[in-house]
C-alpha positions in Angstrom: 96.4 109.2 74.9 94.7 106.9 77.4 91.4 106.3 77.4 89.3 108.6 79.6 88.4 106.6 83.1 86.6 107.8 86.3 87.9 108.9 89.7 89.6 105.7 90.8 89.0 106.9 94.8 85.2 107.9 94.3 83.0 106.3 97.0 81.0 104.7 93.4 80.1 104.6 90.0 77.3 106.8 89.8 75.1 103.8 88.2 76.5 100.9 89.7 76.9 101.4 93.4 73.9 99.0 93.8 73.4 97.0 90.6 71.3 93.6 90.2 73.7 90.5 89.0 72.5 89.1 85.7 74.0 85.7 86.7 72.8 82.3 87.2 72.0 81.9 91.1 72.5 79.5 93.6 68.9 78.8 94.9 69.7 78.4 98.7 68.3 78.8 101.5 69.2 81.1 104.0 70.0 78.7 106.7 72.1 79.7 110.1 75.9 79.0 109.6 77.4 75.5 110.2 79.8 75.4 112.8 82.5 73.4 111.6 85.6 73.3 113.3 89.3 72.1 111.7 90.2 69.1 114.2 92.9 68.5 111.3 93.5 70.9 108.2 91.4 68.1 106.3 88.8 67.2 109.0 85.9 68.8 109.8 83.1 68.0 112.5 79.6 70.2 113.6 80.3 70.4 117.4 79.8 74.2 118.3 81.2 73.4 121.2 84.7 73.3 119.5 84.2 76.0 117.3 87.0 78.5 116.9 85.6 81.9 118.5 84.4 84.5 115.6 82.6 87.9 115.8 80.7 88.5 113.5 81.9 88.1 110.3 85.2 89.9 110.8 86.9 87.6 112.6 90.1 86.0 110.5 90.8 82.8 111.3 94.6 82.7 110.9 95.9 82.4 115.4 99.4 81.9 116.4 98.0 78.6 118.0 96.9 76.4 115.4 100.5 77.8 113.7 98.6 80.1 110.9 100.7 83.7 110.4 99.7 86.3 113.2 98.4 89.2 111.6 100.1 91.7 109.9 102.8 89.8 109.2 104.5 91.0 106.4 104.7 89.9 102.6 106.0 91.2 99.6 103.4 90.6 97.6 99.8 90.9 98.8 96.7 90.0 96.6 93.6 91.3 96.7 89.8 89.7 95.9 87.9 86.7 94.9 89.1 83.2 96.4 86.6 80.6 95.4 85.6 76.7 94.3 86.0 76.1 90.7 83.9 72.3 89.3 85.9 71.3 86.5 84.3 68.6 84.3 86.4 65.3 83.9 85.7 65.4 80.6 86.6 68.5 78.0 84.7 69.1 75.2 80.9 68.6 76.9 78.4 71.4 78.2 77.8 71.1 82.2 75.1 69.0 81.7 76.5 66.8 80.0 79.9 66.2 82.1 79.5 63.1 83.4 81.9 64.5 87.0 83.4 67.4 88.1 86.7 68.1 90.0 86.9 70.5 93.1 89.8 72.9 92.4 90.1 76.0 94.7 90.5 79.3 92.6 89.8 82.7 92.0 92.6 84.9 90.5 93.8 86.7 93.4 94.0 83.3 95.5 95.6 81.8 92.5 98.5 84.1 91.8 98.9 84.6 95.5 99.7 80.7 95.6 101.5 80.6 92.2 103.7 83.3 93.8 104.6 81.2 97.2 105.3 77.7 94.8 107.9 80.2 93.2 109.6 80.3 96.7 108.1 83.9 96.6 106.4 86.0 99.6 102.7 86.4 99.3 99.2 87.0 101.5 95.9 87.0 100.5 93.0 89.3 101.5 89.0 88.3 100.7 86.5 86.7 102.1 84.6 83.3 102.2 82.1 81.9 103.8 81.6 80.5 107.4 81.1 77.3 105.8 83.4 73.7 105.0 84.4 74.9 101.4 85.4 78.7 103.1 88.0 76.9 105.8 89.1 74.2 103.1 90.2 77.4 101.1 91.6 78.7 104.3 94.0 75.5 104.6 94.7 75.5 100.9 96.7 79.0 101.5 98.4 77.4 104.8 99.3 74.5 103.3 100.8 76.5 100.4 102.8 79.0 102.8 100.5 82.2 102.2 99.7 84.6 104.7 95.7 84.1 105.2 95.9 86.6 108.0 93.6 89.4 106.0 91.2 86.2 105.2 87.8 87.0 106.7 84.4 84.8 107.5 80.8 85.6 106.4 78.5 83.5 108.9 75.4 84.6 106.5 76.1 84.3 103.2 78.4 81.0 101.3 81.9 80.9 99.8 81.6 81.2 96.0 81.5 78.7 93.4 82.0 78.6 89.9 81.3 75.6 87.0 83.6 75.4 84.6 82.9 74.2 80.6 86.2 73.1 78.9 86.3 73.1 75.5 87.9 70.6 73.5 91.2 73.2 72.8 91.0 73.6 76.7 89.7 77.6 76.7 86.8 78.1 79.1 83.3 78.9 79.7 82.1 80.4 83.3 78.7 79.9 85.4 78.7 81.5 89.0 76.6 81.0 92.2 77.1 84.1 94.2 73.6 85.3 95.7 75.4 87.1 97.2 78.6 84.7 97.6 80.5 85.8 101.1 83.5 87.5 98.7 81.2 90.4 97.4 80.5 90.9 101.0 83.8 92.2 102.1 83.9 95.6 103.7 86.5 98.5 104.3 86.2 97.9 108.5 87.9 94.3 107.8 90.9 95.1 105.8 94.4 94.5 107.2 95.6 97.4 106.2 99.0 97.6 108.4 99.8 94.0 106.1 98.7 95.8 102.5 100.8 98.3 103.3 103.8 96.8 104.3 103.9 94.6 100.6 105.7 96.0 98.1 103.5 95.3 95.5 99.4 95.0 96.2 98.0 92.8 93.5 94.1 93.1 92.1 91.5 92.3 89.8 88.0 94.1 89.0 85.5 91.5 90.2 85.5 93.3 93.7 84.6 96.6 91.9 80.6 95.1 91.1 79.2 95.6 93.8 79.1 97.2 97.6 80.5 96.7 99.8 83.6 95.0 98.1 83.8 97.7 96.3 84.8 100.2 98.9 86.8 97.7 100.4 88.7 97.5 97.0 89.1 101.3 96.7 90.4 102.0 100.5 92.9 99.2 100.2 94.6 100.5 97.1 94.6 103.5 98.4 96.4 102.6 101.3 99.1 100.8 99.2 99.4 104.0 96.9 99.9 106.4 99.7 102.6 103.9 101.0 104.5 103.6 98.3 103.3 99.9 97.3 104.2 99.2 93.2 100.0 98.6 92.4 99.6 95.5 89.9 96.5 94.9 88.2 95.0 92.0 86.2 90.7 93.1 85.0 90.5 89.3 84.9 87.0 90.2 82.6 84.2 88.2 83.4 81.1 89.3 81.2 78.2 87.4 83.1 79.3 88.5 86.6 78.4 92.5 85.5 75.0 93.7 84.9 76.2 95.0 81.2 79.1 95.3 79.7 79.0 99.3 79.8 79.2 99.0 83.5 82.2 96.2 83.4 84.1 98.8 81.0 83.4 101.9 82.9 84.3 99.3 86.4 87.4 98.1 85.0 88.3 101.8 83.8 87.6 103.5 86.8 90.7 102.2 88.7 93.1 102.2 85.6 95.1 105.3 86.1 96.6 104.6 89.5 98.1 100.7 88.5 101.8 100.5 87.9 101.6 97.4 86.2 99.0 96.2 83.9 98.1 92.7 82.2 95.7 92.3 80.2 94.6 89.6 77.4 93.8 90.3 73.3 90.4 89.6 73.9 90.1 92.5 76.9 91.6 95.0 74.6 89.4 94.2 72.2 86.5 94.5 74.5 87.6 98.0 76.3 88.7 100.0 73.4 85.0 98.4 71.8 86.6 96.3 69.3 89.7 98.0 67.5 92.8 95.4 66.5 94.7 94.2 69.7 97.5 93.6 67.8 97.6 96.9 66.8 100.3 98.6 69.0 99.3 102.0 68.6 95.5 100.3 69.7 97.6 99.3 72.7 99.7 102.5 73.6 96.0 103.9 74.0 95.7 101.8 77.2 98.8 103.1 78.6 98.2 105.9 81.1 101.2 108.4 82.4 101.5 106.7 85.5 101.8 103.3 83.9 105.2 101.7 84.3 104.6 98.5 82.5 102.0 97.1 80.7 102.0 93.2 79.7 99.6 91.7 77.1 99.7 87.9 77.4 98.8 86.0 74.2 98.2 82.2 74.9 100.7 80.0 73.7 102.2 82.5 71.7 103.9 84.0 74.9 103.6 88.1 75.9 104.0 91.3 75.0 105.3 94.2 76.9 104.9 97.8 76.9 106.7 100.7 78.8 107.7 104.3 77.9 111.2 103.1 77.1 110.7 100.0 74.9 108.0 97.2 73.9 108.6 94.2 72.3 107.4 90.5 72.4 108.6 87.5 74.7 107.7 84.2 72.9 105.8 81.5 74.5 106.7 77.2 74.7 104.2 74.7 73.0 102.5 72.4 75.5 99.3 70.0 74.8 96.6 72.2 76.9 94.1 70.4 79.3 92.8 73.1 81.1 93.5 76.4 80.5 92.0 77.6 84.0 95.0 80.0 85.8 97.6 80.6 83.6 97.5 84.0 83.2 97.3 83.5 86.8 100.2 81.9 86.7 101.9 84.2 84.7 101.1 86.9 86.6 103.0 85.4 89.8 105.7 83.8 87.7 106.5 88.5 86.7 105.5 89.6 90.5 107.8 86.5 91.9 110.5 88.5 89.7 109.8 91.9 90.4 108.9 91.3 94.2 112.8 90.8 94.3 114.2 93.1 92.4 111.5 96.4 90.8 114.7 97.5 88.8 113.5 94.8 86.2 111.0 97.5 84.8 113.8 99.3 83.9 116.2 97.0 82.2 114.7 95.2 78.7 117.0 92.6 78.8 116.6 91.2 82.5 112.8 91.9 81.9 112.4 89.6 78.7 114.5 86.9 80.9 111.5 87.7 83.6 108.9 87.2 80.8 110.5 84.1 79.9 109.8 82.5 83.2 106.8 83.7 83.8 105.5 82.3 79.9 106.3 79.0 81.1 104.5 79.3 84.6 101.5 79.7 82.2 102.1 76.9 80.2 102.8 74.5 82.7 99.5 75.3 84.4 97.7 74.5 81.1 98.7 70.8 81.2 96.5 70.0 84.7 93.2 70.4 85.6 92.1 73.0 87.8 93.9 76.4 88.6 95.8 75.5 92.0 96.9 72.3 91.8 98.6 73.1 88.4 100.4 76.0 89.4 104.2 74.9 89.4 107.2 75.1 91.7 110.1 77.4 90.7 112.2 74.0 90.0 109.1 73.1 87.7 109.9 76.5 86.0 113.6 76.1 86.2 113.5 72.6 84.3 111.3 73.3 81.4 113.6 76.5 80.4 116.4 74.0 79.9 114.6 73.6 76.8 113.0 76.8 75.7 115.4 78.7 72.9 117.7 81.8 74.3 
């Protein structure tokens, strides 16, 4: 039986449609937006009298002029949510304040597998938000230069792209501390979504952080919906991050409320653990609990240790390659795009245990070759990356 979750199309939870962040702020002011203009897709200057025309903050920025994608054009796989600037300390093994540097990376989940799906010679767009600000159109470039349709990318003039400091331990896992007060990708609302480009994808890809608060939420809601009614396979990664709810009641009950209408589900140990409150996630009966009717496969990654999958037919595990992990920042990320590269060409996969476990296969080592750089988006690899390293992982 699966476990009990809410309406996935209500307009709200009933106690979190306006909800306080317990987070660590960025103490900003509110100052007018910068006008920065892209004279190059690495130069920026403050004359407003080159600024690219925006309305509001529902303008995207993608124009047939400066050679972006026009909008609407189509993808197979569209992600959906966060796209941010992850600081990752030089150094692994120290708290933040004791890192003597920090390396801009671009990230957020959605961005990342987005990316990790185009470096696989795969199809992808991304739709979020950022800020009217240098860090919002550097992350607007990062998806150009990597070949993914930023056409459903939006602009907040009032509010800055998001950033995130990252602690890495000394086995590589991570610790999280967010500015967003708000950050411009919480502020993303149901008038700006491309929804002719969502539901042309054949599979719409999300996580939960856009469920925390309005108006993302909504704007998270109406664009599944969209892809449902079209006919769009639904993938769905929680991507749990504790300090960005207000309890973790309200990020089980957020991350539940959507579960019945995915397709495809990954999830880690440590987030079945956390939303069946602590029974054994290597339990498979523990597991089968997550598994709605609708569900067509569910994939539980396990670190280094590779994946396992679940669908009404057959389960079973897909073992993973041993690599020396730097940073363990995107690789289920990585993963993720490495199975949607695979089943963006060909959804018969699901159906077929032996061409899935080959999938699996390749997307395991997507993960693990993340693991060995720094950041989330400059380690994703190409599909020749891929290709090379399963020369040497056993059949």
């Amino acid at each position: 039986m699966a476990l009990q979750a809410a309406s996935p199309f209500s307009p709200a939870l009933s106690s979190n449609s306006r909800i306080k962040l317990h987070i660590f702020h960025f103490k900003t002011a509110r100052l007018p937006p910068i006008a920065y203009h892209r004279s190059s897709p690495s130069l920026f200057c403050t004359s407003s009298s080159n600024l690219p025309s925006f309305s509001g903050c529902s303008k995207a920025l993608s124009t047939a002029d400066d050679g972006f994608p026009e909008a609407s054009a189509s993808a197979d796989v569209v992600c959906f949510g966060e796209m941010l600037i992850d600081f990752v300390p030089t150094v692994s093994g120290l708290s933040l304040s004791e890192a003597p540097a920090f390396k801009k990376a671009p990230g957020g989940a959605p961005a990342n597998v987005a990316v990790g799906i185009s470096r696989l010679g795969g199809s992808s767009a991304f739709v979020g938000k950022v800020g009217e600000d240098e860090f919002g159109y550097m992350l607007a470039n990062i998806l150009k230069e990597n070949s993914v349709n930023n056409s459903g990318l939006r602009f907040d003039p009032g509010a800055r792209t998001a950033l995130a400091f990252v602690t890495l331990r000394s086995d590589g896992e991570r610790e999280f501390m967010f500015y967003r007060n708000p950050s411009a990708d919480m502020l993303l609302k149901e008038e700006e979504l491309d929804l002719e480009l969502i539901r042309k994808a054949k599979i719409f890809h999300y996580g939960s952080i856009s469920l925390i608060t309005e108006p993302s939420r909504s704007a998270h809601v109406a664009a599944a919906k969209a892809a449902k009614d079209s006919g769009v396979l639904l993938s769905y990664d929680p991507n749990l991050r504790l300090p960005l709810w207000p309890s973790a009641d309200s990020a089980r009950e957020g991350i539940l409320s959507i579960w019945d209408i995915a397709d495809i589900i990954k999830i880690s140990e440590e987030e079945i653990s956390f939303l069946t409150q602590g029974e054994d996630p290597y339990d498979d009966a523990v597991v089968r609990k997550l598994f709605h009717p609708n569900l067509k496969l569910l994939l539980v990654t396990e670190g280094p240790d590779g994946c396992r999958y679940y669908s009404e037919e057959f389960s079973g595990r897909v073992p993973g390659i041993k690599v020396s992990a730097v940073d363990t920042t995107g690789a289920g990320d990585a993963f993720v795009a490495g199975i949607l590269s695979q089943l963006a060409a060909d959804q018969s996969l699901i159906k077929d245990e032996a061409r899935l476990r080959e999938a699996l296969k390749f997307a395991n080592v997507c993960g693990a070759l993340t693991v060995t750089e720094r950041g989330a988006i400059p380690a994703l690899p190409t599909r020749q990356a891929v290709l090379d390293a399963l020369v040497n992982v056993p059949v």
